[in-house]
N, C-alpha and C positions, 0 to 999 in steps of 0.2 A: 804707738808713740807715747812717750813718757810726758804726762803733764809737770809743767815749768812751775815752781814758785822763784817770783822776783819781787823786786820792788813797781809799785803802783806809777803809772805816768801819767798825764793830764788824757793822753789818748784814752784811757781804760775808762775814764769817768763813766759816762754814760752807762756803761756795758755793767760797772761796777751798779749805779745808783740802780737800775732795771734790774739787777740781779737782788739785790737790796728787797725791792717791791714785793718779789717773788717770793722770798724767802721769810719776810718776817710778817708779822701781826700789828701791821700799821694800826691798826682801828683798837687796840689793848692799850686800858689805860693803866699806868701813867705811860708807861712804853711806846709810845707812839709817837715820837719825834725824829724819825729815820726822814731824811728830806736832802734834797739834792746840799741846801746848805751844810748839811750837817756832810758827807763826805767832802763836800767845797773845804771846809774848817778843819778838815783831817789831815786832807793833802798838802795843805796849803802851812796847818800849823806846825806838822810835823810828819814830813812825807817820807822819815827814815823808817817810820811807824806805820806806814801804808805797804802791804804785798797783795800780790794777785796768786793765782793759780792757772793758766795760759795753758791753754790744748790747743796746736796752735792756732795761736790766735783768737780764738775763742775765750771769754773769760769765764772759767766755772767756778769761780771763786775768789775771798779775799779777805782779809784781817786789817781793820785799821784802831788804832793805838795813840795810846802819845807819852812823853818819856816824863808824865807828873799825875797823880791821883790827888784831888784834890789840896789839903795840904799837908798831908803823909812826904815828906822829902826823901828822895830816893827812889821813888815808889812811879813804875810806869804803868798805863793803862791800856788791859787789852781790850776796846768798846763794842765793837762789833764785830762777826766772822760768820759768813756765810759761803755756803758750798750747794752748789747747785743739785737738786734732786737726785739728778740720772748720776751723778759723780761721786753721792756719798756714799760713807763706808764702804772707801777707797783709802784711806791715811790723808785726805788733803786737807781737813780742819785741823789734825795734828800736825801735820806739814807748815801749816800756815802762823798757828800757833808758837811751832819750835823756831820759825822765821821770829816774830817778835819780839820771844823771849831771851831770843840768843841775839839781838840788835838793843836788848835793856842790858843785859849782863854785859857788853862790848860798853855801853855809855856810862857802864859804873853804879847802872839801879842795882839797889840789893832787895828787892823784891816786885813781884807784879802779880795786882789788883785783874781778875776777869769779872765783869759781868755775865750771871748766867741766870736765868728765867728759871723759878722753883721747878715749874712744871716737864723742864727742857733733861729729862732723866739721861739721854745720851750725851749730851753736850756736858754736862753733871759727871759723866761717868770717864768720858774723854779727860778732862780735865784732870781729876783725879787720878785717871792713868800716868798724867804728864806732869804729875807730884804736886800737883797744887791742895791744897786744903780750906775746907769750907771755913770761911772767916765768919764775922759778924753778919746777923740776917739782920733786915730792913723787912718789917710790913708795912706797906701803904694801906691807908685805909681811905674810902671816899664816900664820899656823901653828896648823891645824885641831885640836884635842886631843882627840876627839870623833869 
């Protein structure tokens, strides 16, 4: 059976936030704000910007977004995209991806912002298959107090 990308519905949440858990590096800082809020604030503020990836039924994945990057105008945001272990490098991060990108280009963005993790070399490499280019880097620095 062919895995589905659509758009995200209130049902997915859960399946989505657990899926979320699994996938990322909650405990990296500054990165470590993935929280039920935080998909609550996705779906909620821009759910055109929310897809899944559904086997059925199942959720092994999903891309949430929102159609403003701080305040670049024009400019939508890809935030988070996870794809379940056993599922990737299958096409459904680019799958999920081409879903967002192609629901910015539909609302008139003339460009979209991803967040990707220096360290995250395939996600890096994905990306740049899907014609994005590395923009301005950010280093965080921190100072443990503690």
């Amino acid at each position: 059976m062919t895995v589905l990308i659509r758009p995200m519905t209130v049902r997915d949440f859960g399946a989505v936030y657990e899926l979320g858990v699994r996938c990322y590096k909650v405990t990296d800082k500054p990165y470590n704000y993935w929280s039920i809020r935080e998909v609550a604030d996705h779906l909620q503020g821009a759910p055109q910007f929310c897809a899944v990836a559904d086997d059925a039924g199942k959720i092994v994945g999903f891309a949430l977004g929102t159609d403003s990057f701080e305040l670049i105008a024009d400019t939508a945001h890809l935030e988070w995209v996870a794809v379940a272990p056993e599922y990737r490098r299958q096409g459904l991060g680019s799958r999920l991806l081409n879903q967002l990108v192609d629901k910015a280009r539909e609302l008139g963005c003339v460009s979209v912002v991803a967040d990707i993790a220096s360290e995250n070399a395939y996600s890096r490499a994905m990306a740049q298959k899907l014609g994005f280019a590395e923009g301005i880097s950010v280093t965080y620095f921190m100072k443990q107090l503690s």
